[in-house]
DRENZA-224591 format. One line per field, with one value per residue (C-alpha): x, y, z; residue number from 1; residue in three letters. Coordinates in steps of 0.02 Angstrom, whole numbers, always signed. Layout:
! residues N
c1 X_... $
c2 Y_... $
c3 Z_... $
num NUM_... $
residu ALA_... $
This chain:
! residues 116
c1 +3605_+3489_+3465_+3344_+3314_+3402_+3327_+3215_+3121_+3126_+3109_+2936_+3007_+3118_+2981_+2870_+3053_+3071_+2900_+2891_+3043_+2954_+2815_+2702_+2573_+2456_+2317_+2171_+1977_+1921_+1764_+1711_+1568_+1570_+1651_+1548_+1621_+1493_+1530_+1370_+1383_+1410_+1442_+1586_+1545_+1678_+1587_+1755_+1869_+2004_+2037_+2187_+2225_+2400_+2413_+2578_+2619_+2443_+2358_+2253_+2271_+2146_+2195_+2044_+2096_+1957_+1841_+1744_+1577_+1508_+1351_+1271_+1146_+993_+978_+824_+716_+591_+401_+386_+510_+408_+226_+326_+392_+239_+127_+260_+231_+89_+154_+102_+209_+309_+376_+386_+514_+608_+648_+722_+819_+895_+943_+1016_+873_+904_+726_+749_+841_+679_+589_+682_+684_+491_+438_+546 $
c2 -188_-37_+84_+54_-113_-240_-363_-242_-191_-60_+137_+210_+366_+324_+216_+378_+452_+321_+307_+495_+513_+342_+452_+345_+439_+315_+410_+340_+366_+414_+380_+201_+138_-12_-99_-241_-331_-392_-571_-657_-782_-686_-528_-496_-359_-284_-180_-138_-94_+14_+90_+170_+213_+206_+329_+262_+323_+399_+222_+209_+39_+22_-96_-159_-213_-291_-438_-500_-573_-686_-675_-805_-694_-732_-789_-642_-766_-668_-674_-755_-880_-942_-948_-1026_-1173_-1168_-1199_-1319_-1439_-1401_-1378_-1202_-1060_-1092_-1259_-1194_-1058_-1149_-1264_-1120_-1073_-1271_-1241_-1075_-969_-1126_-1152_-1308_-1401_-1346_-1398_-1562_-1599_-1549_-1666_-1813 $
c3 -2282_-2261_-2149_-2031_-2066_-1916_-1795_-1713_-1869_-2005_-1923_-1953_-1983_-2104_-2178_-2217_-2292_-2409_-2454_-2488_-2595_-2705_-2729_-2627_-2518_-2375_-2314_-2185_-2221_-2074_-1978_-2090_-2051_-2126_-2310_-2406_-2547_-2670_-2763_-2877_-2719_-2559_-2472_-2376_-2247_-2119_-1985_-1887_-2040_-2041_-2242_-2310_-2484_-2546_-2681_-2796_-2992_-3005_-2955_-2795_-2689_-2551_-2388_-2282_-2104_-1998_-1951_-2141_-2093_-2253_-2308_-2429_-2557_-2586_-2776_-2857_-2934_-3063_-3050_-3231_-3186_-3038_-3162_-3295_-3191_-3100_-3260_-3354_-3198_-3121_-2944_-2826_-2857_-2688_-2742_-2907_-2817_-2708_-2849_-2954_-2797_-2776_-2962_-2941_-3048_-3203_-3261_-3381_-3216_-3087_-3210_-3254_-3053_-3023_-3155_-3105 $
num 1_2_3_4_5_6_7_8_9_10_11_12_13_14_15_16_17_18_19_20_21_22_23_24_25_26_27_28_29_30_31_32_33_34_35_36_37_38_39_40_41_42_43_44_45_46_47_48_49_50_51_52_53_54_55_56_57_58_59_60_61_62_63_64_65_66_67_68_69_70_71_72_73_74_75_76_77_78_79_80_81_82_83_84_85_86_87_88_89_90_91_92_93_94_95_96_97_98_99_100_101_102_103_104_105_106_107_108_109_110_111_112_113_114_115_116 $
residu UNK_UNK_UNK_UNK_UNK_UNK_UNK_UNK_UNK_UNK_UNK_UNK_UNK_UNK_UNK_UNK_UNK_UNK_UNK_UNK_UNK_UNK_UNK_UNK_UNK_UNK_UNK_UNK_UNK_UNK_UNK_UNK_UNK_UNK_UNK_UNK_UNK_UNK_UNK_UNK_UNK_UNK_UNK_UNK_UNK_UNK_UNK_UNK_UNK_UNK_UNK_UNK_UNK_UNK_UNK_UNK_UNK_UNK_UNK_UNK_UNK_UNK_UNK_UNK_UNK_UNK_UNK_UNK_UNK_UNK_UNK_UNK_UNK_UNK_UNK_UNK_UNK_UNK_UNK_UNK_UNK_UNK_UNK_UNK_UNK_UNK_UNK_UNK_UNK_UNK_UNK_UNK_UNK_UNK_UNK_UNK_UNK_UNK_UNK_UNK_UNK_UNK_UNK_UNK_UNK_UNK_UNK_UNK_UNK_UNK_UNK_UNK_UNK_UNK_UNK_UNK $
């Protein structure tokens, strides 16, 4: 058995002990305002996050603790795209765009589904 370690939990003092003689060093970032973690997909924002940074054999691990708020992103669809589809099918440049968004920015399958 260890010390410290029983029914009632392990001693946060001897915690930071053990941690410090494993080399292991937590700091907190102070004053975050906010964390966002970027996928192709979706954002995933925390606007109430707490940050620390465990510093252990020369590698820094960062722990986010908060509320994550997900955000679908908007798929970028390129000018050209839009006129291309648009002339290939002969639809307005707004249907021409929201069928490159329903194919996720694929311009053979906007076209394939504005033709059919």
């Amino acid at each position: 058995m260890l010390p410290g370690i029983g029914g009632r939990g392990m001693n946060p003092a001897k915690v930071k002990q053990m941690m410090k003689q494993m080399g292991i060093n937590v700091n907190e970032i102070d004053d975050v305002q906010q964390v966002i973690i970027r996928t192709p997909d979706k954002d995933i924002v925390f606007n109430d996050a707490n940050v620390s940074v465990m510093t252990a054999q020369g590698v820094d691990t960062y722990q986010i603790v908060g509320t994550p708020e997900e955000i679908a992103r908007e798929i970028e669809i390129p000018e050209d795209d839009v006129r291309l589809v648009a002339e290939q099918t002969g639809v307005p440049a707004e249907k021409a765009r929201q069928a490159l968004k329903d194919a996720n920015g694929d311009l053979a399958e906007a076209i394939l589904a504005l033709s059919s």
